[in-house]
N, CA, C and O atoms as a printed pandas DataFrame, in Angstrom:
     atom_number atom_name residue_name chain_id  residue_number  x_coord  y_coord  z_coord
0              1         N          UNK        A               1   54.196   -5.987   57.496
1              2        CA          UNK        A               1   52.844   -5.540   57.334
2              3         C          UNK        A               1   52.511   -4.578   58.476
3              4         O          UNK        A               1   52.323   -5.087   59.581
4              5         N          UNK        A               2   52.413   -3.229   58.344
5              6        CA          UNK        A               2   51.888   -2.630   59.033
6              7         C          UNK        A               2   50.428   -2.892   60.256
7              8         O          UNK        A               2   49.332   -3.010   59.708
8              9         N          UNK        A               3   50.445   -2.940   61.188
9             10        CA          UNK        A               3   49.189   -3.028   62.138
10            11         C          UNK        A               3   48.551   -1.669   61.977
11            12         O          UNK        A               3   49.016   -0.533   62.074
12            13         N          UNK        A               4   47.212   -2.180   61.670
13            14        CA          UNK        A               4   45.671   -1.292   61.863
14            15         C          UNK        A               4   45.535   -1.276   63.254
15            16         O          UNK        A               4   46.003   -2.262   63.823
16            17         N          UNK        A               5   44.738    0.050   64.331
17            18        CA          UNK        A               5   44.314   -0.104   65.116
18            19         C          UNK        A               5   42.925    0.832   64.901
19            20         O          UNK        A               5   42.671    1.999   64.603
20            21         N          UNK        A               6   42.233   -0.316   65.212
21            22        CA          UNK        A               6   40.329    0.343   65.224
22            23         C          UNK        A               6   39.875    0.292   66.680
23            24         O          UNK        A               6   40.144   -0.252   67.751
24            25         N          UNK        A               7   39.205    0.989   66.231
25            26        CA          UNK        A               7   38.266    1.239   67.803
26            27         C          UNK        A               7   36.990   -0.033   67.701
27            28         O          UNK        A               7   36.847   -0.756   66.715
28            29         N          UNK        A               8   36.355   -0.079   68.635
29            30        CA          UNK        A               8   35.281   -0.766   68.545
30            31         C          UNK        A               8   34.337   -0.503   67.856
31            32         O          UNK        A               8   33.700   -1.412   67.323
32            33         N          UNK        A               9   33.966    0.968   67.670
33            34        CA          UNK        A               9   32.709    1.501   67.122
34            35         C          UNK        A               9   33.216    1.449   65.573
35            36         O          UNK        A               9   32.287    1.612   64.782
36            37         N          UNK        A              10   34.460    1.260   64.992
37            38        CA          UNK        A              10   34.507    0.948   63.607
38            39         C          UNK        A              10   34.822   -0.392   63.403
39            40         O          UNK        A              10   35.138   -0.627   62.237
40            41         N          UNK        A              11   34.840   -1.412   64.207
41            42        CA          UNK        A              11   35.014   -2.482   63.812
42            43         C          UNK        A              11   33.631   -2.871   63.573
43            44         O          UNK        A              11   33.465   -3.572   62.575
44            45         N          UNK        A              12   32.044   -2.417   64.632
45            46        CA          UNK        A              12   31.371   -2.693   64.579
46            47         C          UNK        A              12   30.540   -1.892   63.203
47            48         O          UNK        A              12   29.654   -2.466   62.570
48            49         N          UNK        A              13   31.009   -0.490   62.896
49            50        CA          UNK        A              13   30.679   -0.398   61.469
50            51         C          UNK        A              13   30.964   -0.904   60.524
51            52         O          UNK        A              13   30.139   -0.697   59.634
52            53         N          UNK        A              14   32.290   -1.894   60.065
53            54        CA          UNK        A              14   32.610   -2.739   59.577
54            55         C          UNK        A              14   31.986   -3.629   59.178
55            56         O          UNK        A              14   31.772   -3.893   57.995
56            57         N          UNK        A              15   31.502   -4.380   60.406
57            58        CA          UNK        A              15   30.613   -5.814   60.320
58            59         C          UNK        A              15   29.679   -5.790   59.159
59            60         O          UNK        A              15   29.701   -6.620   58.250
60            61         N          UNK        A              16   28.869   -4.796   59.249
61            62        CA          UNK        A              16   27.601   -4.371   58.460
62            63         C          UNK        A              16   27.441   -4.541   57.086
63            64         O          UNK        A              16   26.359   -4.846   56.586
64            65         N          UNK        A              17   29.030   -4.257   56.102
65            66        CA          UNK        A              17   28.918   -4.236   55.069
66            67         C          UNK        A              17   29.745   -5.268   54.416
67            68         O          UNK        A              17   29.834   -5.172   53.192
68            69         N          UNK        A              18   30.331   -6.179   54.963
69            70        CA          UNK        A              18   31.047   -7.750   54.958
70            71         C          UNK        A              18   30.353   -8.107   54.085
71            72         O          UNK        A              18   29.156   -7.825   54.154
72            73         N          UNK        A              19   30.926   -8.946   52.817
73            74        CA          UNK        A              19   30.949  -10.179   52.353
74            75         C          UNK        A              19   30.954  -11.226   52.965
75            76         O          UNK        A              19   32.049  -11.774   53.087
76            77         N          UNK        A              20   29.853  -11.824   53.514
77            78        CA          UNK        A              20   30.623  -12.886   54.706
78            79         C          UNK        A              20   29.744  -14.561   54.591
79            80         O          UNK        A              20   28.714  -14.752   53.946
80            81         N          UNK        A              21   30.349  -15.401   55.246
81            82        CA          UNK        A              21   29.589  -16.647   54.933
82            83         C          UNK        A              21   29.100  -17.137   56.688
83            84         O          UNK        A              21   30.038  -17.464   57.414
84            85         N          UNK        A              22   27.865  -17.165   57.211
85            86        CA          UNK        A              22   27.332  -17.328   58.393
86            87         C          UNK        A              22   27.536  -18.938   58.716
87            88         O          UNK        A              22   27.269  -19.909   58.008
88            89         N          UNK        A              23   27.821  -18.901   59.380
89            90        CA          UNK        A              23   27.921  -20.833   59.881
90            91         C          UNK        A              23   26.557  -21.687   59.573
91            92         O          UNK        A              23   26.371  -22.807   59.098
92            93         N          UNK        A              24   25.535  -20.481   60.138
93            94        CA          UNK        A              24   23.972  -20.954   59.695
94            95         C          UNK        A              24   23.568  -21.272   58.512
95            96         O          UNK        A              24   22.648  -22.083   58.407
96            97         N          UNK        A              25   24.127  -20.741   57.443
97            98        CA          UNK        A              25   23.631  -20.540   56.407
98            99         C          UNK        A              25   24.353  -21.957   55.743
99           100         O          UNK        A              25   23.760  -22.334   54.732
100          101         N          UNK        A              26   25.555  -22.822   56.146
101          102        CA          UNK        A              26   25.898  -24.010   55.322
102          103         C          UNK        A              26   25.359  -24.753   56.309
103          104         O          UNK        A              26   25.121  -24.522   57.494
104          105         N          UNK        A              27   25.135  -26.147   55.259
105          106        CA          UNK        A              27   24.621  -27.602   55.959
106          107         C          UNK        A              27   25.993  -28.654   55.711
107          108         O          UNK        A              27   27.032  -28.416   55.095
108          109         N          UNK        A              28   25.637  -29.691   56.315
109          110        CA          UNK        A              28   26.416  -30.808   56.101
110          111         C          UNK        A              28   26.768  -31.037   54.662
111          112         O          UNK        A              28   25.900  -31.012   53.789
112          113         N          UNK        A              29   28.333  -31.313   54.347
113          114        CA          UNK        A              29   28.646  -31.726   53.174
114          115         C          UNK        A              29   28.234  -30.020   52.468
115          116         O          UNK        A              29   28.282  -30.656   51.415
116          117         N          UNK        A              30   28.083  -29.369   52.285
117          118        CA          UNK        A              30   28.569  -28.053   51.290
118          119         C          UNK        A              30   30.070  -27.649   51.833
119          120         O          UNK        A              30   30.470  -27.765   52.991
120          121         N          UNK        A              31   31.020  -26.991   50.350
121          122        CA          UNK        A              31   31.794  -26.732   51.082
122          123         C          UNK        A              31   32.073  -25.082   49.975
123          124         O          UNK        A              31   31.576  -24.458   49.037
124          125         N          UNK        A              32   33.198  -25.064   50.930
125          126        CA          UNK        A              32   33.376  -23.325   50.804
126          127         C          UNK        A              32   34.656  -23.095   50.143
127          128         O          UNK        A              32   35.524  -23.826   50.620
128          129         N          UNK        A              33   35.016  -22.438   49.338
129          130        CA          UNK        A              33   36.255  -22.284   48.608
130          131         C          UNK        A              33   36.398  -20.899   49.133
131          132         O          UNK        A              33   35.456  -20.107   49.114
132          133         N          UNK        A              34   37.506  -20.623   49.575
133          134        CA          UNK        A              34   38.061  -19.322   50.108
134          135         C          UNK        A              34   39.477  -19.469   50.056
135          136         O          UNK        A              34   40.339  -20.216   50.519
136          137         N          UNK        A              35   39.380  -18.369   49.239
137          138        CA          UNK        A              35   40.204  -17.088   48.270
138          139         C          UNK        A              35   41.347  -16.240   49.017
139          140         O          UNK        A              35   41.126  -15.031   48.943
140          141         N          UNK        A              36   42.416  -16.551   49.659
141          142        CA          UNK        A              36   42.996  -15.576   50.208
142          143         C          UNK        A              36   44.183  -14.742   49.966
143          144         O          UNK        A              36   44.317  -14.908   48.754
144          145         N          UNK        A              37   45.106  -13.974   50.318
145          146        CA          UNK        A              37   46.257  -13.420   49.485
146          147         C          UNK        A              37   47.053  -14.293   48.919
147          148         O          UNK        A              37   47.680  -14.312   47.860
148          149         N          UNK        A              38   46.883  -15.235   50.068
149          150        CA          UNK        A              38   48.173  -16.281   49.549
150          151         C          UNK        A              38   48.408  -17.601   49.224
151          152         O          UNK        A              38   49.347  -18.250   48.764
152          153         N          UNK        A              39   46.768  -17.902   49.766
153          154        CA          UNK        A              39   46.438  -19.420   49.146
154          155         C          UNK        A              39   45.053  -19.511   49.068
155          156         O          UNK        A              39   44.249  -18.624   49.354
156          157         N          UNK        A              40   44.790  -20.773   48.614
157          158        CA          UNK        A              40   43.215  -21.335   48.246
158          159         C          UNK        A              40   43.217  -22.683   49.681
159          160         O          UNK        A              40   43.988  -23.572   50.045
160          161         N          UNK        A              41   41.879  -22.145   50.118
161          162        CA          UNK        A              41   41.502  -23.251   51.051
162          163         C          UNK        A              41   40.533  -24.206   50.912
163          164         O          UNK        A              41   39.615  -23.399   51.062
164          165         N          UNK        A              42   39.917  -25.327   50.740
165          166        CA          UNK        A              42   38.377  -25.980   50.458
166          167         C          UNK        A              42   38.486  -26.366   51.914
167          168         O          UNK        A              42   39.398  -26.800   52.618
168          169         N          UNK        A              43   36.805  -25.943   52.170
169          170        CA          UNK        A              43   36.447  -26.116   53.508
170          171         C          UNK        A              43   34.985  -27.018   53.460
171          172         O          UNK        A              43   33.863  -26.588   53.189
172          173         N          UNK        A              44   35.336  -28.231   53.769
173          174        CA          UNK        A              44   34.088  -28.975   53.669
174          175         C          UNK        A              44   33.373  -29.303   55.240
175          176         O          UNK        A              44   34.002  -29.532   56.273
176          177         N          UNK        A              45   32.037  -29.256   55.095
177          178        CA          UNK        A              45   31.014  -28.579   56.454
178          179         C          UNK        A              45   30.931  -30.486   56.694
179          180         O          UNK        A              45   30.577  -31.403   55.953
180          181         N          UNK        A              46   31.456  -30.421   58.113
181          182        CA          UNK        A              46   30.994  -32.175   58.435
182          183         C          UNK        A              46   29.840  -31.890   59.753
183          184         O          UNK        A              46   29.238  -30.838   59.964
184          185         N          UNK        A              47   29.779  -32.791   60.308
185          186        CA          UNK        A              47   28.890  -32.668   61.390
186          187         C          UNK        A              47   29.193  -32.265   63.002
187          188         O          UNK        A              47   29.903  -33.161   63.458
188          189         N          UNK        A              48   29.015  -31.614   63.657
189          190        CA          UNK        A              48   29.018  -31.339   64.733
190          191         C          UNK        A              48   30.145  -29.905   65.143
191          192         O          UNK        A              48   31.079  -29.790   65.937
192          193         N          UNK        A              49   29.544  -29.039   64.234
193          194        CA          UNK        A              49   31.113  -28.004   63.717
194          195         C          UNK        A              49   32.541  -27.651   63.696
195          196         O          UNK        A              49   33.370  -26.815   64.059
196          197         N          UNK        A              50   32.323  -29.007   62.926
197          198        CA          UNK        A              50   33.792  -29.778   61.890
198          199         C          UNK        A              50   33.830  -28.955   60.755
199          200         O          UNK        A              50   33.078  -28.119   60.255
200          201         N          UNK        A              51   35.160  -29.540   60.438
201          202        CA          UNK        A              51   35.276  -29.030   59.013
202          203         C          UNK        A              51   36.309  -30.149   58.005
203          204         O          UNK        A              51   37.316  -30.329   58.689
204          205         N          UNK        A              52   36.397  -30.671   57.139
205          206        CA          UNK        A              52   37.754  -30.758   56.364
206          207         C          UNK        A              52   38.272  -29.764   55.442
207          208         O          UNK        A              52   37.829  -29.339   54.375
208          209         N          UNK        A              53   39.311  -29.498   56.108
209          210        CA          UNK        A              53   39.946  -28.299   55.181
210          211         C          UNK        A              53   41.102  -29.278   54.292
211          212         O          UNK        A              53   41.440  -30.451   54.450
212          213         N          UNK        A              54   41.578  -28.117   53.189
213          214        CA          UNK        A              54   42.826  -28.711   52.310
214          215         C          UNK        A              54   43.056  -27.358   51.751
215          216         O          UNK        A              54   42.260  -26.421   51.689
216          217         N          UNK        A              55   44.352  -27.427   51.336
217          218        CA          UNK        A              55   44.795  -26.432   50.832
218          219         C          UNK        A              55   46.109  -25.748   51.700
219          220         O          UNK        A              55   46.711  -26.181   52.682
220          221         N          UNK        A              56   46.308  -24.339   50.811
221          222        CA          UNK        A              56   46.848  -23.146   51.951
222          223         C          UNK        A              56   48.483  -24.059   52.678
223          224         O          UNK        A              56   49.389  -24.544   52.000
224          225         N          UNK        A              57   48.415  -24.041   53.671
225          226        CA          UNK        A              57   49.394  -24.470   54.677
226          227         C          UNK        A              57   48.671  -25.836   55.155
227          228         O          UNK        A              57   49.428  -26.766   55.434
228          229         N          UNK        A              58   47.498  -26.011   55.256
229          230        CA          UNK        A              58   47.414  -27.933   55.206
230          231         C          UNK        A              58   47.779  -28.719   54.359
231          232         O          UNK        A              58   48.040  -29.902   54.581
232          233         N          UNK        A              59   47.840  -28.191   53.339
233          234        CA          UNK        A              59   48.355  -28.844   52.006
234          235         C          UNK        A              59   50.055  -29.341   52.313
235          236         O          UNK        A              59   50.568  -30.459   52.260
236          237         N          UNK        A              60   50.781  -27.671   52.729
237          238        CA          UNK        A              60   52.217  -27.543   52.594
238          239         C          UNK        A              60   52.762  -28.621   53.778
239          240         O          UNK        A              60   53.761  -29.324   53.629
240          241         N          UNK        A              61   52.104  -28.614   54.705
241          242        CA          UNK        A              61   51.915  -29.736   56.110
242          243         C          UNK        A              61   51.999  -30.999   55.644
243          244         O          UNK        A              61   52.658  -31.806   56.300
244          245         N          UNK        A              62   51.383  -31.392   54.486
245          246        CA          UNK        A              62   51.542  -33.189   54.441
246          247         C          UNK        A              62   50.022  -32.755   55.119
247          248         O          UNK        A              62   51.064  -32.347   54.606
248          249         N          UNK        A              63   48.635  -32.385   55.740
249          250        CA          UNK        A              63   48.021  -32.755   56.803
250          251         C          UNK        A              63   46.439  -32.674   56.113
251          252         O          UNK        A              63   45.470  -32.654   56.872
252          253         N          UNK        A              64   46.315  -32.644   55.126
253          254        CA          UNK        A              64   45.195  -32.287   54.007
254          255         C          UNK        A              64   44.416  -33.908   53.527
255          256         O          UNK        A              64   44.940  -34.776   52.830
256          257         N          UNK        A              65   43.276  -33.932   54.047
257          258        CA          UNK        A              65   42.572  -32.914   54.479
258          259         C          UNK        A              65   42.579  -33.469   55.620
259          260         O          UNK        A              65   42.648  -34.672   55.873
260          261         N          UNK        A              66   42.491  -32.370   56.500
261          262        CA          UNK        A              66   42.541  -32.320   58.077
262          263         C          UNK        A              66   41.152  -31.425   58.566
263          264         O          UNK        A              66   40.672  -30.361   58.178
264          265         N          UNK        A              67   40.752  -32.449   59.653
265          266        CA          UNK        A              67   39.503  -32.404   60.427
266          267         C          UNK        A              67   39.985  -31.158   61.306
267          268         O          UNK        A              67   41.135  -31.219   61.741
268          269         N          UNK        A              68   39.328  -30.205   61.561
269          270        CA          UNK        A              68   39.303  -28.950   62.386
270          271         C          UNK        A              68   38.101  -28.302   62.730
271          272         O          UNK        A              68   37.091  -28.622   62.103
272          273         N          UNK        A              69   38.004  -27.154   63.918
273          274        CA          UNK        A              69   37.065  -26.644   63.910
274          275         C          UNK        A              69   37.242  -25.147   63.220
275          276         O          UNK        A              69   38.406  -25.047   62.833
276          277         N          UNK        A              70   36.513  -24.008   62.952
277          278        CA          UNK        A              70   36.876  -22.777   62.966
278          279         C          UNK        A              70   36.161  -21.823   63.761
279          280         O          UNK        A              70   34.960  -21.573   63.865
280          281         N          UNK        A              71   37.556  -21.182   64.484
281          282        CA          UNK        A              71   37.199  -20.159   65.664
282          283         C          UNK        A              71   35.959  -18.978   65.007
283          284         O          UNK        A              71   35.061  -18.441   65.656
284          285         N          UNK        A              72   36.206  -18.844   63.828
285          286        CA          UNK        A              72   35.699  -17.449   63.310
286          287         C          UNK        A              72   36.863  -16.985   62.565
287          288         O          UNK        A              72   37.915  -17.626   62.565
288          289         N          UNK        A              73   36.661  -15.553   61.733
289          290        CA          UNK        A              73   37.089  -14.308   61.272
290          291         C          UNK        A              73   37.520  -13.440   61.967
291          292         O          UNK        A              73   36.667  -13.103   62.788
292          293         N          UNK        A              74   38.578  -12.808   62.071
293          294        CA          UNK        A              74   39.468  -11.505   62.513
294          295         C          UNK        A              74   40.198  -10.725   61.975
295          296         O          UNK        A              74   41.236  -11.244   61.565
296          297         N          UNK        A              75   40.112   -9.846   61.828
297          298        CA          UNK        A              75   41.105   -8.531   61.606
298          299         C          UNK        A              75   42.567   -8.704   61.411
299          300         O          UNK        A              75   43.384   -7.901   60.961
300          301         N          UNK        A              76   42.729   -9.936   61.848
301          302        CA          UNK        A              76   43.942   -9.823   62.306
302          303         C          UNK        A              76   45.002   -9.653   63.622
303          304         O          UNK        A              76   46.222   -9.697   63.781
304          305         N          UNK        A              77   43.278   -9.335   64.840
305          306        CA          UNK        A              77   44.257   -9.276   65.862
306          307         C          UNK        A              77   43.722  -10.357   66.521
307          308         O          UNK        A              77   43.809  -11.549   66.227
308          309         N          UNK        A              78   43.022   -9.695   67.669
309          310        CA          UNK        A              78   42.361  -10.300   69.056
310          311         C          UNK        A              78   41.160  -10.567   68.723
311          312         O          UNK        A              78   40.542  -11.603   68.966
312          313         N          UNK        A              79   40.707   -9.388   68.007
313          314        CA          UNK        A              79   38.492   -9.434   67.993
314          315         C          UNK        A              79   38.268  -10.281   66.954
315          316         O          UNK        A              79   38.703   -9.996   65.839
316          317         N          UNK        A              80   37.591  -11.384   67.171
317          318        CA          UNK        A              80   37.091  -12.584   66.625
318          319         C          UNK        A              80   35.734  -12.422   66.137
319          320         O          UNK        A              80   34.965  -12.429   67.097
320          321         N          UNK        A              81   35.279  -12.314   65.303
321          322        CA          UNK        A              81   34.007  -12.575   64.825
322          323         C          UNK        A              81   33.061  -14.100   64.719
323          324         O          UNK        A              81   32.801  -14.719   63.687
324          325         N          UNK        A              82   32.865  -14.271   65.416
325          326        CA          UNK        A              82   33.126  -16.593   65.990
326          327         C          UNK        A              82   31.516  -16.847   65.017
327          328         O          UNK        A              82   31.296  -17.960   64.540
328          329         N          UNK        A              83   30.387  -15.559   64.802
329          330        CA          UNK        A              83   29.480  -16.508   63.873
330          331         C          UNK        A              83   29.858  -16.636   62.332
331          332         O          UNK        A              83   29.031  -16.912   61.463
332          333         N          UNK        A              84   30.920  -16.452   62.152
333          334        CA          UNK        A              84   30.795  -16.209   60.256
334          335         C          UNK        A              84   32.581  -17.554   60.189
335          336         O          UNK        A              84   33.469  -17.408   61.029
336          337         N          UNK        A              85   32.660  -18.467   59.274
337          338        CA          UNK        A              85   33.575  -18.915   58.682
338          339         C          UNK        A              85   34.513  -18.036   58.120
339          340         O          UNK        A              85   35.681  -17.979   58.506
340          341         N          UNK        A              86   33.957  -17.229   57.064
341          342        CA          UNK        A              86   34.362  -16.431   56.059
342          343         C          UNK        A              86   33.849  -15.557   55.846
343          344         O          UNK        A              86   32.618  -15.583   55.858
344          345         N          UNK        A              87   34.585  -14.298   55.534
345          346        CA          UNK        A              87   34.731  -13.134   55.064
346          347         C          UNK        A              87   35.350  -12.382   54.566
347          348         O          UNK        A              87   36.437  -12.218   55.121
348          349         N          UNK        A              88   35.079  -11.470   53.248
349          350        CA          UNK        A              88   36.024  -10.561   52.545
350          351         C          UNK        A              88   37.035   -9.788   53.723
351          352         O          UNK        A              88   36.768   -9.710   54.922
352          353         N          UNK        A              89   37.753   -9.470   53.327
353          354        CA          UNK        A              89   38.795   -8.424   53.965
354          355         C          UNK        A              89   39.376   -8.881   55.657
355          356         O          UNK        A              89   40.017   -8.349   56.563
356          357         N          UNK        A              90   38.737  -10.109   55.400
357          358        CA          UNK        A              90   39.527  -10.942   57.562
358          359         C          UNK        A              90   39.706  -11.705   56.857
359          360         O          UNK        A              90   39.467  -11.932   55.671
360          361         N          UNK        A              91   40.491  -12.451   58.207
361          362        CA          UNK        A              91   41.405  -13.986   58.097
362          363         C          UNK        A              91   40.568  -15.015   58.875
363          364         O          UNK        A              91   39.659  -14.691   59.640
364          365         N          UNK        A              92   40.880  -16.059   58.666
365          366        CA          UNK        A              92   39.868  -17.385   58.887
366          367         C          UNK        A              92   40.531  -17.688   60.412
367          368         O          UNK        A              92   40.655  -18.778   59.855
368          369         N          UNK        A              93   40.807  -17.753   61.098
369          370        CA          UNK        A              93   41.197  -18.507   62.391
370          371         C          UNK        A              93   40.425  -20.428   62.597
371          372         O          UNK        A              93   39.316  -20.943   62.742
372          373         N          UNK        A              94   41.614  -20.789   62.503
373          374        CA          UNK        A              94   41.451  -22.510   62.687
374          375         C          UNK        A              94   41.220  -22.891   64.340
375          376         O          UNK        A              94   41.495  -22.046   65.192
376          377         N          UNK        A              95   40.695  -24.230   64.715
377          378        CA          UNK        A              95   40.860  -24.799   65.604
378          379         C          UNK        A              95   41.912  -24.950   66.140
379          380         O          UNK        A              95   42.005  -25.112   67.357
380          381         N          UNK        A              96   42.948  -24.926   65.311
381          382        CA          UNK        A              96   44.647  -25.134   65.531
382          383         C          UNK        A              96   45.409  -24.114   66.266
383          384         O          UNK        A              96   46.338  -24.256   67.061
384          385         N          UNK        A              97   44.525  -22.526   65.616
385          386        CA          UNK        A              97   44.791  -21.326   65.939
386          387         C          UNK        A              97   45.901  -20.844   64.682
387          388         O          UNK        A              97   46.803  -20.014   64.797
388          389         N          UNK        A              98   45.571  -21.551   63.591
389          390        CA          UNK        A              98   46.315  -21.165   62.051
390          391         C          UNK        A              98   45.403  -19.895   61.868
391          392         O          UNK        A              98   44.180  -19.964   61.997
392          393         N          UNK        A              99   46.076  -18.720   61.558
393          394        CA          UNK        A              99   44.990  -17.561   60.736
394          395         C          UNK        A              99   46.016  -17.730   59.300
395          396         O          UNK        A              99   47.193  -18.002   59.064
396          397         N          UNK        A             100   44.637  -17.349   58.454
397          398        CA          UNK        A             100   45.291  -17.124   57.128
398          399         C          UNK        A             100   45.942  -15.804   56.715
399          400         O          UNK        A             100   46.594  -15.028   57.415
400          401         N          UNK        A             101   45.637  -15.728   55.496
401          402        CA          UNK        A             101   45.917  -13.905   55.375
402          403         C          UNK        A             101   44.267  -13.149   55.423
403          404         O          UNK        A             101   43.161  -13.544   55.790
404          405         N          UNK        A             102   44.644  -12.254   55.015
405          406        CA          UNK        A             102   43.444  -11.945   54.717
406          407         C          UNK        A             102   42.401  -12.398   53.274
407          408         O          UNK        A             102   42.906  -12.404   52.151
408          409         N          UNK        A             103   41.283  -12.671   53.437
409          410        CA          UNK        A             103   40.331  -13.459   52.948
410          411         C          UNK        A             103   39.729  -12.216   51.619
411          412         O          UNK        A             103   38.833  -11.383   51.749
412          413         N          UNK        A             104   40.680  -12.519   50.276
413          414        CA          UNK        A             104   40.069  -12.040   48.874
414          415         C          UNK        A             104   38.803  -12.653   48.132
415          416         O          UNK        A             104   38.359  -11.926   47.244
416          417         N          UNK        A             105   38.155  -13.837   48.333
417          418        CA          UNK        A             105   37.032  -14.188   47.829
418          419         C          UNK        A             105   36.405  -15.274   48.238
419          420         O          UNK        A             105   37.085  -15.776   49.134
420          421         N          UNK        A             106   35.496  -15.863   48.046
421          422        CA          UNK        A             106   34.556  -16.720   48.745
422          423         C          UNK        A             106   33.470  -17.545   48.005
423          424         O          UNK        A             106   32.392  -16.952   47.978
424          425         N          UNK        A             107   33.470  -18.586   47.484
425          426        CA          UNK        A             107   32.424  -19.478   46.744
426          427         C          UNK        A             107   31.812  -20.428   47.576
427          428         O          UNK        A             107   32.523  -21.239   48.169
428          429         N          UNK        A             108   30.843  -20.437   47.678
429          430        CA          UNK        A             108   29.952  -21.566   48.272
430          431         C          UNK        A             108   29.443  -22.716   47.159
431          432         O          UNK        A             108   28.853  -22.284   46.169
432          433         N          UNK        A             109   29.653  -24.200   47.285
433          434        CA          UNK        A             109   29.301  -25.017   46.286
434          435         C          UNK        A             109   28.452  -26.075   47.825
435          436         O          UNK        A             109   28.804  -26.637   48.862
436          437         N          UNK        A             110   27.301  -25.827   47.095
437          438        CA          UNK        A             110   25.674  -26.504   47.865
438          439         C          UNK        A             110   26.207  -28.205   47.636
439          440         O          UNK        A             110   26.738  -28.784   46.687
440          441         N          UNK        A             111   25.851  -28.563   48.756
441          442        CA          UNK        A             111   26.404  -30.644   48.947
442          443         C          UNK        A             111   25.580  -30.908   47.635
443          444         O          UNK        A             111   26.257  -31.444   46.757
444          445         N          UNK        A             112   23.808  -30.563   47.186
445          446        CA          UNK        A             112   23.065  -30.583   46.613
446          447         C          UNK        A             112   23.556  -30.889   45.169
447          448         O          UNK        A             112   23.243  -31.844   44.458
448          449         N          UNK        A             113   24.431  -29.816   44.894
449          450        CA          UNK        A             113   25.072  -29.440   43.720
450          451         C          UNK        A             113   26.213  -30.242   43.108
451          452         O          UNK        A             113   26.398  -30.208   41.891
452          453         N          UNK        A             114   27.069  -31.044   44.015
453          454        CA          UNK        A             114   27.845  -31.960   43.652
454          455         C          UNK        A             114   27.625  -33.280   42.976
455          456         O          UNK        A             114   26.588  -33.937   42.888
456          457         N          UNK        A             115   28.764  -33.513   42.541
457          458        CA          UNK        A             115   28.250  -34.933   41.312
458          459         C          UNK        A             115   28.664  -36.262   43.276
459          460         O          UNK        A             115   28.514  -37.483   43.238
């Protein structure tokens, strides 16, 4: 895979037009289905910014679902985006320091909404 190199002033034009999921915006118990090149992750919101994830490479681990935190979204390199879970076109960075691939889609299912 070829490496991108951006400057700051386009990473920060970037930000702006993201698909993205804000940490603020989920509560306890909603969880997040995210879509990536190469696997499906469920990310369920616990308390104290936890998560249970499954899927992806926790799955392939035996380690599903496994309690983690998430660093944020990145590019892919160094620059971390630490308020958003998820976003189109970045990778998820784990507590573990697992990044995914890059992040193709994103569903939010409300705790509300579950049976």
């Amino acid at each position: 895979m070829k490496r991108v190199i951006r400057s700051l002033d386009q990473i920060v034009a970037e930000c702006a037009g993201l698909k993205q999921i804000r940490r603020e915006e989920l509560f306890c118990g909603d969880v997040v289905i995210i879509t990536t090149r190469n696997s499906i992750y469920s990310v369920q919101v616990l308390e104290n910014d936890r998560y249970a994830v499954s899927g992806g490479w926790f799955d392939r681990e035996g380690l599903a679902p496994a309690q983690t935190t998430i660093a944020g979204c990145t590019w892919g390199g160094s620059v971390i985006k630490a308020d958003i879970i998820a976003a189109c076109g970045l990778c998820v960075e784990f507590g573990n320091h697992l990044m995914t691939s890059a992040i193709q889609k994103i569903v939010v299912i409300r705790q509300r909404n579950l049976n």
